[in-house]
KEKOL-892194 format. One record per residue (C-alpha): x, y, z; residue in three letters. Coordinates in steps of 0.2 Angstrom, whole numbers, padded with zeros to 4 digits, always signed. Layout:
BEGIN
XYZALA...
***
This chain:
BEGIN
-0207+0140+0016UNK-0200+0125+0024UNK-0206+0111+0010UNK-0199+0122-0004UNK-0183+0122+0003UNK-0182+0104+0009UNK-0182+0094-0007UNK-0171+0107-0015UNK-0158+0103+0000UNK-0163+0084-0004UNK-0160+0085-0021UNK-0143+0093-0019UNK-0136+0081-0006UNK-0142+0066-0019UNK-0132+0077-0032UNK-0118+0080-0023UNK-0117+0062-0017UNK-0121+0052-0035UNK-0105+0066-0040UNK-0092+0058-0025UNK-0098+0040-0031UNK-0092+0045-0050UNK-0076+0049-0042UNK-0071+0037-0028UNK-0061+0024-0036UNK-0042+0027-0038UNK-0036+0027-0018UNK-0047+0010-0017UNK-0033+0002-0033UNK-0019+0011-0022UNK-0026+0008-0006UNK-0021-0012-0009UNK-0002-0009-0008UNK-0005-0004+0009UNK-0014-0021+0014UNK-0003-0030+0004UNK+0006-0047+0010UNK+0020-0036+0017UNK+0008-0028+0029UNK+0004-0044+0032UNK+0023-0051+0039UNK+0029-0035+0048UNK+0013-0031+0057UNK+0010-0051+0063UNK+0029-0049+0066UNK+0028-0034+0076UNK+0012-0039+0085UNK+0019-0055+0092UNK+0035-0050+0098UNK+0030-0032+0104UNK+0014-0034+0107UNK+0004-0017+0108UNK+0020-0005+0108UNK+0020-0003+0088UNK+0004+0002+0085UNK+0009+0022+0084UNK+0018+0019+0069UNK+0003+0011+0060UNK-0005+0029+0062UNK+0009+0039+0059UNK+0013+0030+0044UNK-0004+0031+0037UNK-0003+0050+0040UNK+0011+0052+0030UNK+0002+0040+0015UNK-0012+0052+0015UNK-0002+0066+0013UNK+0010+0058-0001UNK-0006+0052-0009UNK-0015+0066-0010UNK+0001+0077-0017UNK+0002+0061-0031UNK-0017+0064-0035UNK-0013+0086-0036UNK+0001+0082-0049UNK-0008+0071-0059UNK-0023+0082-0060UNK-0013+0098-0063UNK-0003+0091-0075UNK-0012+0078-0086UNK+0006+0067-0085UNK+0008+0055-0071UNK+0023+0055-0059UNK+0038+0047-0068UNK+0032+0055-0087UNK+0035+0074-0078UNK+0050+0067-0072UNK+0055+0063-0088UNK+0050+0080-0094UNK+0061+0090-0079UNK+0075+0080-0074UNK+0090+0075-0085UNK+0092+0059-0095UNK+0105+0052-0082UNK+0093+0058-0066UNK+0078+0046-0076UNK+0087+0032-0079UNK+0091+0033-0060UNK+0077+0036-0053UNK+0070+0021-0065UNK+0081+0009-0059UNK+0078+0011-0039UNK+0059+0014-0044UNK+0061-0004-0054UNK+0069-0013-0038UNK+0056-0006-0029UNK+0043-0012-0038UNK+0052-0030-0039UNK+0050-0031-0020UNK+0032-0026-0020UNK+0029-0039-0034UNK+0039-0052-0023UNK+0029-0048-0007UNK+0012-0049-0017UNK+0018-0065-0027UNK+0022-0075-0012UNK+0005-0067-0002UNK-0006-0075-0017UNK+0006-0090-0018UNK+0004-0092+0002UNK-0014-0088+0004UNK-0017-0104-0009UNK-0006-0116+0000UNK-0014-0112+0016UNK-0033-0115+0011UNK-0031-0128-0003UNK-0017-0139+0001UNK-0008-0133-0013UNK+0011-0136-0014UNK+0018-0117-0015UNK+0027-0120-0034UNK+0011-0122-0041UNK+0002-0111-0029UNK+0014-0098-0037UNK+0011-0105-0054UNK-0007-0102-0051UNK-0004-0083-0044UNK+0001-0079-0059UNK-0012-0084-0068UNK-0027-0074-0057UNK-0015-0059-0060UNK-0013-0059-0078UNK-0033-0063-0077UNK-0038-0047-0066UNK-0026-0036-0077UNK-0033-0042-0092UNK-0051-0035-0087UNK-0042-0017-0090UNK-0046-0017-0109UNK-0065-0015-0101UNK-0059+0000-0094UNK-0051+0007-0079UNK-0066+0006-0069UNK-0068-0011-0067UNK-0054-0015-0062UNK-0056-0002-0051UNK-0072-0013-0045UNK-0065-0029-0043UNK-0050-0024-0031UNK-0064-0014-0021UNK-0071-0031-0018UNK-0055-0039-0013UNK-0053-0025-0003UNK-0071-0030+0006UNK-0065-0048+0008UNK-0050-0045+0019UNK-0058-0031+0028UNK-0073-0043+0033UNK-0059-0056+0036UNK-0050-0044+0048UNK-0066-0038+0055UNK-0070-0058+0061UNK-0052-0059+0067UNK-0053-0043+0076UNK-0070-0050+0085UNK-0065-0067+0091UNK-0047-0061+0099UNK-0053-0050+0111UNK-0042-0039+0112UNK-0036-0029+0127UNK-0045-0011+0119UNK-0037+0002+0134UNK-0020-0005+0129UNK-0022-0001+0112UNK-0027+0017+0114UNK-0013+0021+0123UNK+0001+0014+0111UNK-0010+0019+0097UNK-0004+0038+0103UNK+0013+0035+0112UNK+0029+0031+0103UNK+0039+0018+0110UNK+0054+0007+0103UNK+0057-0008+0115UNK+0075-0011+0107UNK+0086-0013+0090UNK+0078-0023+0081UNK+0061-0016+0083UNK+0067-0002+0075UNK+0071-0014+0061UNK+0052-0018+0060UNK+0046-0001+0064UNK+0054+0001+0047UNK+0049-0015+0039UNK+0030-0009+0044UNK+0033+0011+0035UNK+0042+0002+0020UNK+0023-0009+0021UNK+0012+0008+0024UNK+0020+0021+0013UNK+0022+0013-0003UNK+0034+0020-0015UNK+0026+0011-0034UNK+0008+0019-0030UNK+0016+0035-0027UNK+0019+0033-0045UNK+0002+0027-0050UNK-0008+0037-0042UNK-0004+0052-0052UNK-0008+0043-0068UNK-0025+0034-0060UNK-0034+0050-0058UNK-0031+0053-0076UNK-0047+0045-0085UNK-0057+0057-0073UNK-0048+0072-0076UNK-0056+0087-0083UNK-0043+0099-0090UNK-0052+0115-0096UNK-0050+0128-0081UNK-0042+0130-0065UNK-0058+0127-0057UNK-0063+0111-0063UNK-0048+0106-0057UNK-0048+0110-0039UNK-0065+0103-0039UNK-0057+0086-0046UNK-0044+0089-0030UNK-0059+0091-0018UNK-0069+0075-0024UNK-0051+0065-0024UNK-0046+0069-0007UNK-0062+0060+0001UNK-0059+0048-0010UNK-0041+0046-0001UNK-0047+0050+0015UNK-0060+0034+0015UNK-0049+0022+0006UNK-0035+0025+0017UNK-0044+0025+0032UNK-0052+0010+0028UNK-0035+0001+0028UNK-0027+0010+0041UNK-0042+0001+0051UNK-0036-0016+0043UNK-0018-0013+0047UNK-0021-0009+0065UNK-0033-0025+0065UNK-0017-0035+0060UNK-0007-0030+0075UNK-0020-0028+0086UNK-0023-0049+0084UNK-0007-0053+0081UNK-0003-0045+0099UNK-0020-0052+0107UNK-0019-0069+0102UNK-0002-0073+0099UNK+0010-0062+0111UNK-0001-0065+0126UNK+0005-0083+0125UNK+0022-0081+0124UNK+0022-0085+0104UNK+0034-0076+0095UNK+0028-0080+0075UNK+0042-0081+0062UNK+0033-0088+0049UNK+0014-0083+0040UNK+0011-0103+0041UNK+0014-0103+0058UNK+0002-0089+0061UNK-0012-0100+0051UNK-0009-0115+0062UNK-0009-0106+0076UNK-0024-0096+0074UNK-0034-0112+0072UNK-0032-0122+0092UNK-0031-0102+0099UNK-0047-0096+0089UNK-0056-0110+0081UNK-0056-0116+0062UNK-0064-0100+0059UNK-0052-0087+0062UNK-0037-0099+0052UNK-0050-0099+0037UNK-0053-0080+0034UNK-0033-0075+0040UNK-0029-0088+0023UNK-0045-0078+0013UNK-0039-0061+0017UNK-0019-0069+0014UNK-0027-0074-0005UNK-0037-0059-0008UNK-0022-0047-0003UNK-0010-0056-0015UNK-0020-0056-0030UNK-0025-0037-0028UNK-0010-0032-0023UNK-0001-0041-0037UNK-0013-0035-0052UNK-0008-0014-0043UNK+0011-0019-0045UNK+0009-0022-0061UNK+0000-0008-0067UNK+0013+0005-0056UNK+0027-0007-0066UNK+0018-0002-0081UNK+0018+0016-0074UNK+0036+0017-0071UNK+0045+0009-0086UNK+0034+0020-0096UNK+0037+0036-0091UNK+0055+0037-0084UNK+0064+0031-0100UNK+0051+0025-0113UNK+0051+0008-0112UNK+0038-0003-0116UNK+0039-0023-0115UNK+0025-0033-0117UNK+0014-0038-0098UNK+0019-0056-0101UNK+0038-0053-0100UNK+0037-0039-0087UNK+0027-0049-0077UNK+0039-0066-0076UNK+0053-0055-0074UNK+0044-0050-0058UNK+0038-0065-0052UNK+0055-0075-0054UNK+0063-0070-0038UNK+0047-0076-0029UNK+0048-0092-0039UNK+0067-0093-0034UNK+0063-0088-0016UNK+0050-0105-0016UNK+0061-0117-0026UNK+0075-0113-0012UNK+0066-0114+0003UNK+0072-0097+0010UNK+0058-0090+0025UNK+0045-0083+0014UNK+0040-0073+0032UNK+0058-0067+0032UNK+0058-0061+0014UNK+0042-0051+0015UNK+0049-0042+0029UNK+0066-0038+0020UNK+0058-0035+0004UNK+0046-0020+0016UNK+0064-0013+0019UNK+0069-0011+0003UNK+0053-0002-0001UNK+0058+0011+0013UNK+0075+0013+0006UNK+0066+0016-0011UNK+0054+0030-0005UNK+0065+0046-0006UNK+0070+0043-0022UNK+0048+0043-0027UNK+0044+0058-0014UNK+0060+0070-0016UNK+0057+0072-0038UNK+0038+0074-0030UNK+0042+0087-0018UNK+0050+0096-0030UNK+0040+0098-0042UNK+0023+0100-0031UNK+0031+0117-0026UNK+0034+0124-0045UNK+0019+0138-0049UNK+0025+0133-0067UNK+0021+0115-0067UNK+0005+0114-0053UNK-0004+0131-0059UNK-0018+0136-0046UNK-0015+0119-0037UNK+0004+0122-0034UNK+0009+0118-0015UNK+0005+0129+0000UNK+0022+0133+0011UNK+0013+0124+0024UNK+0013+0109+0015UNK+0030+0110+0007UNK+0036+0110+0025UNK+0027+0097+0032UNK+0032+0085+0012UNK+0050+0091+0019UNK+0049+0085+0034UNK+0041+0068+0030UNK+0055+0065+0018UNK+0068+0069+0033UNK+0059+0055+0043UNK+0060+0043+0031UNK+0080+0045+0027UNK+0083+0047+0045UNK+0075+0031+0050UNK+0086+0025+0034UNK+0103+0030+0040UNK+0098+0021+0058UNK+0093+0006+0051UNK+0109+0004+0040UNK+0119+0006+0056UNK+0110-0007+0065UNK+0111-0019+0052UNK+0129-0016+0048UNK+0134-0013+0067UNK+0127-0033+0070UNK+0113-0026+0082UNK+0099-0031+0071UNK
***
């Protein structure tokens, strides 16, 4: 009895898993904002100055990307329209061309985080002065974004493999510090703010985690695997995306926690308080060996041009589907990149300006998770895959944290105590 059933169970697992493989894919594309150069800044900035203390909202903030993610993916697959095109088809004209503009500003300081990442990562490892650095950022991105006329899917593979790079990177980085491991459970699970302006990069780091333009892209990503015929097909399309979210996000949660986890092993446990991503190269070389300094400037280079080529497929996303507009890449993309390119030619603290622009991002988040919310709860527009009250309450309340932690950091910033 026994070797009649075995390969039968064999041969199902082999099916179910060459099935998951055929579906894995779009949270790998997303999962790239969330390692972008913006995670970069606030979580070496909040390693170094708070050491392990911020490591809680690393977590908490990837909870809330899975769950955002995974509503995205539901609307998408319900649907057949991505995020910004149902908006369109529910909200007013006035409403769209709101929501377009904050979506745009949001996506102009995710383009300026990733811009200066790339631009960074090449200065830091070749020498190369950071206007042609930029100059040359540019050029990889409109490279890796012209691969999409091959199809979705290898795009979807090569940011997989720049995704690989910097988690190898992270994984060397994460080896030779040492960290101090009981210390990182413990504010891995409790919540602590030392003082005012940690709550400024508590914030910086959920504007890096929770990422408002892929919010956007997810929805329309899952579309070249959709099957639309029956309601079935498409909670099985649901069930095959949500692993696919749940190992992608992980995967970078890992990486984000490696980043503040170093940052707080190597450079606050010897009093250095990093304000600058060249500072945290040079450093890492006399504290760690040539090594480490080599794959911190890899994964810099590899999170940039990923990162980069995602913004500019969510830009495309967005400008489409709010209000109809379609300019060609060239144009969108240099409109993009010049407040990076002014940002280099001015000498302004591209650390700072990473940090600021992750703010920004927060800011812009309700405006992509409320019109989400929304219409995730309508039985008329999600059909069989319409939200549960459970997770209504739980979108709710996310969305509460979010402009909660908002209104506090206005306060501070405007009060003078950040």
């Amino acid at each position: 009895m026994t070797e009649h059933i075995q390969p039968h169970a064999s041969y199902q697992f082999i099916t179910r898993i060459k099935q998951l493989l055929k579906f894995l894919g779009p949270a790998f594309v997303v999962s790239v904002a969330y390692i972008d150069p913006g995670n970069f800044a606030t979580n070496i900035s909040g390693g170094s100055k708070f050491n392990y203390n911020l490591l809680w909202v690393i977590l908490w903030s990837n909870l809330m990307a899975i769950f955002l993610q995974t509503i995205s993916a539901k609307l998408g697959i319900a649907t057949g329209k991505n995020l910004p095109a149902m908006c369109a088809r529910v909200f007013s004209r006035k409403t769209n061309w709101f929501l377009w503009v904050v979506a745009e500003l949001a996506a102009m300081a995710t383009d300026l985080a990733e811009f200066l990442g790339g631009a960074l990562g090449l200065f830091l490892l070749l020498k190369i002065p950071l206007v042609y650095a930029g100059m040359l950022t540019g050029v990889f991105t409109f490279i890796i974004i012209s691969l999409e006329k091959y199809g979705q899917r290898v795009i979807e593979a090569v940011i997989a493999s720049l995704v690989a790079v910097i988690c190898t990177a992270y994984g060397i980085e994460l080896f030779l510090a040492k960290p101090n491991w009981p210390a990182v459970g413990v504010h891995m699970i409790l919540p602590s703010l030392p003082n005012s302006e940690a709550v400024l990069v508590a914030t910086g780091m959920l504007g890096a985690t929770v990422m408002p333009h892929v919010i956007y892209l997810h929805s329309q990503l899952v579309q070249c695997r959709r099957t639309p015929d029956t309601d079935e097909q498409k909670l099985k399309h649901f069930r095959l995306e949500c692993t696919d979210i749940m190992l992608a996000m992980n995967i970078v949660f890992l990486v984000n926690a490696a980043m503040v986890v170093v940052s707080a092993a190597v450079f606050h446990t010897k009093g250095i308080q990093v304000v600058t991503i060249q500072q945290a190269h040079r450093s890492l070389a006399p504290l760690l060996g040539s090594l480490s300094a080599g794959a911190f400037g890899i994964a810099l280079l590899a999170s940039g041009l990923s990162s980069s080529a995602v913004g500019t497929m969510a830009g495309q996303t967005i400008m489409n589907g709010f209000v109809g507009l379609r300019l060609p890449l060239f144009i969108r993309r240099f409109i993009t990149m010049f407040p990076a390119m002014v940002i280099i030619g001015l000498g302004i603290n591209p650390m700072k300006a990473l940090v600021i622009s992750q703010v920004i991002l927060s800011f812009a988040l309700p405006a992509a998770i409320i019109p989400l919310m929304l219409m995730t709860s309508r039985r008329d527009i999600m059909g069989a895959l319409v939200n549960k009250p459970l997770t209504n309450i739980v979108g709710w309340i996310i969305t509460a944290i979010i402009v909660v932690l908002n209104v506090i950091l206005l306060y501070l910033t405007f009060s003078g105590n950040v």
